[in-house]
C-alpha positions in Angstrom: -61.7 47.6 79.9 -65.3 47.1 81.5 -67.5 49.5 82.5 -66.1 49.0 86.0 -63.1 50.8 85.3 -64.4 55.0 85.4 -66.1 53.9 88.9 -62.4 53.1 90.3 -60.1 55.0 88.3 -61.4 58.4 88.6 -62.4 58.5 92.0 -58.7 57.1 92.9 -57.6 60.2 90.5 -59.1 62.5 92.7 -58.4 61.1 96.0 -54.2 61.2 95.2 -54.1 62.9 92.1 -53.7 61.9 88.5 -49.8 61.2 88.6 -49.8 58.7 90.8 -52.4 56.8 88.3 -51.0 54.1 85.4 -52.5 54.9 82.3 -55.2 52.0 81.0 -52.7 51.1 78.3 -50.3 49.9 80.6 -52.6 48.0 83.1 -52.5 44.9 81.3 -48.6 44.7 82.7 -49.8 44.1 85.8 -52.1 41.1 85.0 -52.1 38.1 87.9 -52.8 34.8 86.2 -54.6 36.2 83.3 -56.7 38.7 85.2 -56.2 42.4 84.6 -56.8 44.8 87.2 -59.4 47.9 86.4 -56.9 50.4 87.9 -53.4 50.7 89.1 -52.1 53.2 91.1 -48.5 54.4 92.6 -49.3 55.9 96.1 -45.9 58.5 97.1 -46.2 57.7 100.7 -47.8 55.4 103.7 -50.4 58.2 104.0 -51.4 57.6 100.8 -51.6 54.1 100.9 -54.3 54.2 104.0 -56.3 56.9 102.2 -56.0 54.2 98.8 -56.9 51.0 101.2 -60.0 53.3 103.6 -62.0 54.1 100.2 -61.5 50.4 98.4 -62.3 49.1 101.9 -65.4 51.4 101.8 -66.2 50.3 98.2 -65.8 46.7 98.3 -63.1 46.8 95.6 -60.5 44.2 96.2 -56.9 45.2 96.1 -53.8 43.4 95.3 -50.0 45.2 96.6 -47.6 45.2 94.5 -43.9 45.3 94.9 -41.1 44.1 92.6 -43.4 41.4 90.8 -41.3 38.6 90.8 -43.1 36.0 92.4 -46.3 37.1 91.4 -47.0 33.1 90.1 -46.4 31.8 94.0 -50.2 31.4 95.3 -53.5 30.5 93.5 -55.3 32.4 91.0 -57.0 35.4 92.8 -60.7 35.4 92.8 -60.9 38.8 91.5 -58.1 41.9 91.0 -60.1 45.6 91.0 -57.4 47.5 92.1 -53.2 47.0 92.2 -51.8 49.2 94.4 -47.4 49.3 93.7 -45.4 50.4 96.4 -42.4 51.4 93.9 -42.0 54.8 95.5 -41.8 53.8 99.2 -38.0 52.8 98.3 -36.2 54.6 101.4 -34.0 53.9 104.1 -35.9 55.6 107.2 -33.2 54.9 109.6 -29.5 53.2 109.6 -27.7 52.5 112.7 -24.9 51.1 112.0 -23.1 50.7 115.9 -27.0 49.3 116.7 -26.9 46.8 114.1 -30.5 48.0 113.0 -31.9 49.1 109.9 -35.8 50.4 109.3 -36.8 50.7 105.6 -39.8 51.6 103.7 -41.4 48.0 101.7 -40.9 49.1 98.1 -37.1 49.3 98.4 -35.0 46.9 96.4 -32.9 44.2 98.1 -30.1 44.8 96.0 -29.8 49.0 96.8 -30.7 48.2 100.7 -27.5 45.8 100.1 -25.6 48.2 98.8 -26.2 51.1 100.9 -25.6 48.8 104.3 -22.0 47.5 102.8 -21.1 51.4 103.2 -21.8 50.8 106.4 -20.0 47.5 106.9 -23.6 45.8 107.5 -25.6 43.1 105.6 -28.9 42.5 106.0 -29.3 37.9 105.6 -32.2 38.3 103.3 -32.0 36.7 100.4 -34.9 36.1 97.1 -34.8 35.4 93.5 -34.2 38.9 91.4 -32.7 40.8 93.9 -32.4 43.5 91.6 -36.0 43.1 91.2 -37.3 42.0 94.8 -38.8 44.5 97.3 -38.7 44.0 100.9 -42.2 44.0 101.2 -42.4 41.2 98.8 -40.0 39.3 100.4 -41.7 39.1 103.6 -44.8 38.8 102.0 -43.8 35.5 100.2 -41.5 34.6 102.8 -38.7 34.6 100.2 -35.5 33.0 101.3 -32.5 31.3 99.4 -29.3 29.0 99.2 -28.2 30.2 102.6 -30.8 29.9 104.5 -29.3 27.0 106.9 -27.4 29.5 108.2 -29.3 32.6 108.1 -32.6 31.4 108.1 -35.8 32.9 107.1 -36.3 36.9 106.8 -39.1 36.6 109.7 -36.0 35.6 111.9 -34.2 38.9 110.9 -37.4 41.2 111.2 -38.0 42.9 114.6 -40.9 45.3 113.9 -43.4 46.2 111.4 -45.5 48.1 110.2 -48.6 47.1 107.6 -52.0 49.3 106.3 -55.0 47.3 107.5 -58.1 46.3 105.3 -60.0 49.7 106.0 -56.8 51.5 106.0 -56.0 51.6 109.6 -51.9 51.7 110.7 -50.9 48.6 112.5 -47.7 48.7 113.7 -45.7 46.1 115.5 -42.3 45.5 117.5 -40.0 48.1 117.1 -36.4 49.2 116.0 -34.0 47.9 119.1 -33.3 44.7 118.7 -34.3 43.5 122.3 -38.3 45.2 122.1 -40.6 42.6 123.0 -43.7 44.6 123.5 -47.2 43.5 121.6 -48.3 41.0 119.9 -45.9 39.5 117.4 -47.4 40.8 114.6 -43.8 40.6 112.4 -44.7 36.5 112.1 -48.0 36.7 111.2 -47.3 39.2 108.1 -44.3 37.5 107.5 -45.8 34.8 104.5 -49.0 35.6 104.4 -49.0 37.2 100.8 -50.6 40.8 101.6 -54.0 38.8 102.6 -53.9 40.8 106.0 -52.6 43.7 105.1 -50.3 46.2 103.2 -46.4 46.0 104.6 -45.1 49.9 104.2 -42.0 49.9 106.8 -39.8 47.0 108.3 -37.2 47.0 110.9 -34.4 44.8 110.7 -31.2 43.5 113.1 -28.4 43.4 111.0 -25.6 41.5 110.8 -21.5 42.9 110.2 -20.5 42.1 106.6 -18.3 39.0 106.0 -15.0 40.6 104.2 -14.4 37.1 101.8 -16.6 34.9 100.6 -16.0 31.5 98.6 -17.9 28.5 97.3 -16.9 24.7 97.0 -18.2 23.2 93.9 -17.7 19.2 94.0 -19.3 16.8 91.3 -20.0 13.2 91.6 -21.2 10.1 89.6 -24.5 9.5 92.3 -27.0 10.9 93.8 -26.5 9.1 97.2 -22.6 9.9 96.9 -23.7 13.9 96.6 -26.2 13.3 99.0 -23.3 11.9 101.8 -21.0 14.5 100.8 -23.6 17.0 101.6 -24.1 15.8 105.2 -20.7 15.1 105.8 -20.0 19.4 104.7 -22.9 19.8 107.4 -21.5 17.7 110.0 -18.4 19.7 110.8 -17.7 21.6 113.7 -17.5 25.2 112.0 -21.2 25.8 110.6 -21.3 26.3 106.7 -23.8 29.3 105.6 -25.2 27.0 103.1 -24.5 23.5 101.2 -27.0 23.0 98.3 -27.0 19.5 96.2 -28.3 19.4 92.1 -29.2 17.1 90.0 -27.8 16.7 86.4 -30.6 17.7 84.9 -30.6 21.5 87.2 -27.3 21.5 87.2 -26.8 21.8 83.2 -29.8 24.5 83.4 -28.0 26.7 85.9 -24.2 26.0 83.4 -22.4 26.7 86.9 -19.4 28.0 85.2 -17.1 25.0 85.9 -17.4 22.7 82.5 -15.7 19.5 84.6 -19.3 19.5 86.7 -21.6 20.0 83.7 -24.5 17.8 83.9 -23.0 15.7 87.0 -24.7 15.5 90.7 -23.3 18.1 92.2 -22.5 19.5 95.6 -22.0 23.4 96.1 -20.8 24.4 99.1 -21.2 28.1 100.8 -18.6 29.8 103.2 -18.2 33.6 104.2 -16.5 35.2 106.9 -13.1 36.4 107.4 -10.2 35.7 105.1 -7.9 33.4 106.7 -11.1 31.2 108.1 -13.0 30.6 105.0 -9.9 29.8 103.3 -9.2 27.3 105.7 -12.5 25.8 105.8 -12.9 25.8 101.8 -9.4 23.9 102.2 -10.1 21.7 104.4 -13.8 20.9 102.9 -12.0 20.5 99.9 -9.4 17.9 101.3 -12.5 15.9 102.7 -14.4 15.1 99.7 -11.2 14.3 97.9 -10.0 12.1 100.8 -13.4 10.7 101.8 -15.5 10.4 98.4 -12.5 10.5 95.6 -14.0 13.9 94.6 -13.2 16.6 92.2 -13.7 20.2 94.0 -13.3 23.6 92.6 -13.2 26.6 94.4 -14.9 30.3 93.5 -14.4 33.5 94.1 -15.5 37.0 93.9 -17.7 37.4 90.2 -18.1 33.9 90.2 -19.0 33.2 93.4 -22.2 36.0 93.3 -22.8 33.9 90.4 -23.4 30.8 91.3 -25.4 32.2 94.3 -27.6 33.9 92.2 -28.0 31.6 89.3 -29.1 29.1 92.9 -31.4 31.5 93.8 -32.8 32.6 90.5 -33.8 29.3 89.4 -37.1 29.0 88.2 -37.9 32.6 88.2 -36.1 33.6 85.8 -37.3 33.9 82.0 -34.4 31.3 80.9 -35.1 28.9 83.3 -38.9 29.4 83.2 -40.2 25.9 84.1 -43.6 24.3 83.2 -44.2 23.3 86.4 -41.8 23.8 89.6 -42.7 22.4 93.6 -40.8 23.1 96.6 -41.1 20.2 99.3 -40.6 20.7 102.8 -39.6 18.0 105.3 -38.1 17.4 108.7 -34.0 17.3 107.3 -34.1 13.9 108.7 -36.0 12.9 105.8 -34.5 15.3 103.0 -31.8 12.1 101.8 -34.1 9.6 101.2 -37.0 12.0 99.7 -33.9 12.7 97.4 -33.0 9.7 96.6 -36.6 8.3 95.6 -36.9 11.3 93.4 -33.9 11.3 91.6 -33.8 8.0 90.9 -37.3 7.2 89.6 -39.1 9.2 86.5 -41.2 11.7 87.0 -44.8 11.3 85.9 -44.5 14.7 83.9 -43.3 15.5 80.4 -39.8 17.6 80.3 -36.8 17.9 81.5 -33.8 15.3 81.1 -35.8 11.9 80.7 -38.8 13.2 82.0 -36.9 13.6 85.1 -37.4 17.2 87.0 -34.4 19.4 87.8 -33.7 19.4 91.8 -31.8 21.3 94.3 -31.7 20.0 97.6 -31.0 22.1 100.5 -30.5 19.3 103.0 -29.9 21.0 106.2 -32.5 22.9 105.9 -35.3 20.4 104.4 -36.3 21.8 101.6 -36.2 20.4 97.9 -37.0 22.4 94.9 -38.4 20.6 91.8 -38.2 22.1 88.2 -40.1 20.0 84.9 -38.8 21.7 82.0 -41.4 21.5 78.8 -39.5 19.6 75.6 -39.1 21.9 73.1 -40.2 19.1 70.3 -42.7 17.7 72.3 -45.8 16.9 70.6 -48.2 15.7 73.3 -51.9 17.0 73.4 -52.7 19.3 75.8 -55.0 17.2 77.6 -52.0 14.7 77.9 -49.6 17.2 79.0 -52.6 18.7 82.0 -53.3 14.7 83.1 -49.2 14.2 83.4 -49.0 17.6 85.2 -51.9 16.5 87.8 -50.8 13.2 88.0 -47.1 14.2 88.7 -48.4 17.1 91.7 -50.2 14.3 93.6 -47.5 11.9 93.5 -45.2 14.5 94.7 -47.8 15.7 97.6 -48.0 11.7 98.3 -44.0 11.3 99.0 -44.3 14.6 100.8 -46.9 13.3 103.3 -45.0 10.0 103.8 -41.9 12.2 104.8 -44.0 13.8 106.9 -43.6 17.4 105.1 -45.6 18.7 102.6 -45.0 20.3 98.9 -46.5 23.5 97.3 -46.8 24.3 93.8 -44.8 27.2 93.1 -45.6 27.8 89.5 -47.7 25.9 86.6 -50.3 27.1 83.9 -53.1 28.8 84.8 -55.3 25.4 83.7 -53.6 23.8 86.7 -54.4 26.1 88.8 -57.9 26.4 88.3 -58.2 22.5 89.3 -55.9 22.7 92.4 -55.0 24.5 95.7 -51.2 25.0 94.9 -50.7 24.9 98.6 -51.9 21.7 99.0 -54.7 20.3 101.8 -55.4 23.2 104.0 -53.9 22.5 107.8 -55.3 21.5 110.5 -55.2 25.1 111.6 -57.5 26.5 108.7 -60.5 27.4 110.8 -58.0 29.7 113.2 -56.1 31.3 109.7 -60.1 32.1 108.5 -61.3 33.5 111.9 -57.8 36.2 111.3 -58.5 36.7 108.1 -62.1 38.0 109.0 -61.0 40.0 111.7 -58.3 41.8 109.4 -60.4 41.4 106.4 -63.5 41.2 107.0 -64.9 42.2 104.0 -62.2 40.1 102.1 -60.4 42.5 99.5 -57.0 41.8 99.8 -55.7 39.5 97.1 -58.7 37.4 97.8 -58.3 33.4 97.2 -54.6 33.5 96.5 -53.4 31.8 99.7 -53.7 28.6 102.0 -57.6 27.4 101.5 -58.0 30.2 99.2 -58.2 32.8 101.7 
């Protein structure tokens, strides 16, 4: 502890009382690239929050919000952590209309309880992030956390229709509302949405829902080629009936995720994604199925129930999990023009970095939507020096961001060691549009504390 840490914990003490403090033994938990916060503290309600973020706005003390933790390695090493403030007791559903299609929830509740509670109600909210167990819906829209269905469902900005967020000096901003046709204000939801709690602290969300599907299944089709999964996964796309998602893997991911089916271990593999009723997913699994075997000679398996949440999750967890941890993992995004031959290129040359199969990373492609997650696995024998290891890692980001740029997209670096970090901006070349994202960060933060230097430009 430094001497810093009386100055913030025991005024914070008095201002919401010592319960909702975490004791210095445990503050090390709640570490951000190395760097330990001087105080942590649980705030019960929004009120509480505002008083938290008025007297660290009035103290210059920087604050970091907190919800589930799990992608606390998306965004660049912050420039300094005083204070984390968790939102773990702001878990409540606020109001549920089920004949409205409408739901408005507080940030810190989990994705997987909201879940549950809506399916009572016949609803499902189209959010999806890795640990849903874990996530918080404040975290989701902070990260702009989406996953294997997003084709369909799309991002959770496209779901969200109002907001409401604590300001840098603890001011209430609220935005939108909870009918799905309000239009008033500025569309504040957007500009939240992704902007990793650098403008503010998300307390309460308001969602459109959508009616739950009653059957889901998946389509699970291996083949020899990358370009042969790559034209089965456009052909899925091109059919008249919409698929909620069609993602394609590599060998090398898909013997990390062991997708339950031994026949497609360690092959190029196509999963396809289908929910709705009963007689018309069945039909369009079937007839999906009949395609690839007709078309492309493949082998398909179909899953249900346990195994299809588990194939969906194990899609979605990738990378964040503890046993699929990678050394360095990128996510590319691309007009999905440009997805098949990015693919291609990747999968078929080695990658500049050590681990993984070959040296080659893992990848799952979601071409419909154009977006390509890479995953470098470290060798568990590898005896390369450090300083080897950092060159390969540097060399392989840039020539990723280079085949990025050429496609016309760009890559992020989603997570690597802290030595990375401190040598690049894991977002890449700021935009165009970085002058405009600093002039909104100064008028929301104008003294800078929220989880300074973690996003685009080091904002």
């Amino acid at each position: 502890m430094t001497d810093l840490a009386p100055s913030i914990s025991e005024p914070l003490k008095d201002l919401l009382g010592s319960q909702a403090a975490v004791p210095d033994k445990d503050l090390a938990w709640y570490a951000v690239e190395g760097l330990i916060p001087e105080a942590v503290v649980r705030p019960a309600n929004r009120s509480e929050v505002a008083r938290t973020l008025g007297w660290a706005f009035s103290q210059t003390v920087t604050v970091s919000p907190r919800g589930g933790g799990t992608l606390l390695s998306l965004g660049n090493t912050p420039t300094k952590i005083d204070l984390v403030v968790e939102l773990a007791k702001l878990d409540q559903i606020l109001d549920f209309q089920p004949a409205d299609l409408t739901v408005t929830v507080e940030a810190g509740i989990h994705l997987k309880n909201l879940q549950e509670t809506l399916a009572q109600g016949g609803m499902y909210l189209p959010l999806e992030a890795p640990l849903a167990q874990e996530a918080t819906v404040g975290g989701i829209l902070s990260t702009s956390a989406s996953g294997p269905r997003r084709f369909a469902y799309g991002l959770p900005r496209d779901w969200l229709i109002g907001i409401s967020a604590i300001s840098a000096d603890g001011t209430e901003t609220k935005a939108g509302g909870k009918v799905v046709k309000n239009v008033t204000g500025y569309d504040l939801n957007r500009l939240y949405t992704g902007s990793l709690g650098t403008l503010g602290v998300i307390v309460e969300a308001s969602f459109k829902l959508a009616p739950l599907p009653t059957h889901f299944q998946a389509l699970i089709a291996a083949f020899d080629s990358i370009s042969a999964a790559v034209e089965a996964s456009e052909l899925l796309l091109n059919q008249p009936y919409s698929p909620k998602g069609v993602q394609t893997l590599n060998p090398t991911a898909s013997r990390r995720l062991n997708l339950g089916v031994p026949e497609v271990h360690g092959a190029f593999v196509v999963a396809f994604f289908e929910a709705s009723s009963a007689p018309l997913v069945e039909r369009r699994v079937r007839e999906c199925s009949r395609l690839l075997g007709d078309s492309k000679g493949a082998d398909t398996y179909t899953l249900t129930g346990l195994q299809y949440s588990s194939i969906l999750n194990q899609i979605t967890d990738l990378g964040w999990t503890e046993g699929s941890t990678p050394s360095l993992a990128m996510k590319i995004n691309v007009p999905p023009s440009r997805v098949e031959s990015l693919v291609e290129k990747i999968c078929s040359e080695d990658a500049s970095a050590g681990g993984g199969e070959n040296g080659r990373p893992g990848v799952i492609a979601d071409i419909g939507f154009g977006a390509i997650r890479l995953f470098w696995w470290p060798e568990q024998d590898s005896k390369a020096p450090d300083d080897t290891f950092e060159y390969l890692t540097l060399a392989t980001i840039r020539e990723v961001r280079d085949l990025a740029s050429a496609a016309g997209g760009s890559a992020v670096v989603e997570r690597c060691s802290q030595t990375i970090k401190q040598q690049i901006d894991v977002w890449g070349e700021p935009p165009q549009s970085i002058e405009i994202m600093r002039r909104i960060k100064y008028k929301f933060d104008p003294s800078g504390i929220l989880n300074p230097g973690r996003f685009v430009g080091r904002l």
